[in-house]
N, C-alpha and C positions, 0 to 999 in steps of 0.2 A: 504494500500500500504506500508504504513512503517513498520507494522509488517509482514510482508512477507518477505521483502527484512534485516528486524533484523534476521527473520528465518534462511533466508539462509545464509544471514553471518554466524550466529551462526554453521550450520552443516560445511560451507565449512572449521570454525578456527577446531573446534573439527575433523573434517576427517583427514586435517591435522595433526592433532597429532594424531589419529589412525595410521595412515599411517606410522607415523616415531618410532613407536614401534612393531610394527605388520606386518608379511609379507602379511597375507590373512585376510577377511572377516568371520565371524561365520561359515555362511552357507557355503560356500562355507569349509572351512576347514573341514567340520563336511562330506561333501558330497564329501571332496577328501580321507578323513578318510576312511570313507567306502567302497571307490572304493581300495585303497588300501589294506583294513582291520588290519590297524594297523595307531594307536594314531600321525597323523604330527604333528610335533613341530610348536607353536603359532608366538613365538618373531622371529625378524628378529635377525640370528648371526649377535656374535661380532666379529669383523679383530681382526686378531691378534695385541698385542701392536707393534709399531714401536722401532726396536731393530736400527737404525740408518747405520747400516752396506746396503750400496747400491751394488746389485750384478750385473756384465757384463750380457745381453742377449747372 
C-alpha cells in the first residue's frame, strides 16, 4: 500500500512538471505531427517580456 501510493505521488510531482514545460504528451505530438505533416513545436511559448506600458481596451 505504501509503495503504491509513493508511486503515485511520485508520477502526479513529475507530471506536474511535465506539464509546466510542455504543451503536449509524446504521443500525442508525434500523432498531431503526422496529421498535420509537419514537425509541432514541443515547449509551451514564452509571453512576451512585460514592457510596463498598460494600453486602453
Amino acid at each position: 500500500m505504501a509503495t503504491a501510493l509513493a508511486v503515485n505521488i511520485g508520477l502526479l510531482l513529475l507530471a506536474n512538471a511535465y506539464v509546466r514545460k510542455f504543451d503536449i504528451a509524446p504521443v500525442e505530438w508525434a500523432w498531431r505531427s503526422l496529421v498535420e505533416g509537419r514537425a509541432l513545436p514541443w515547449r509551451k511559448a514564452t509571453p512576451p517580456p512585460f514592457s510596463g506600458e498598460l494600453r486602453p481596451i
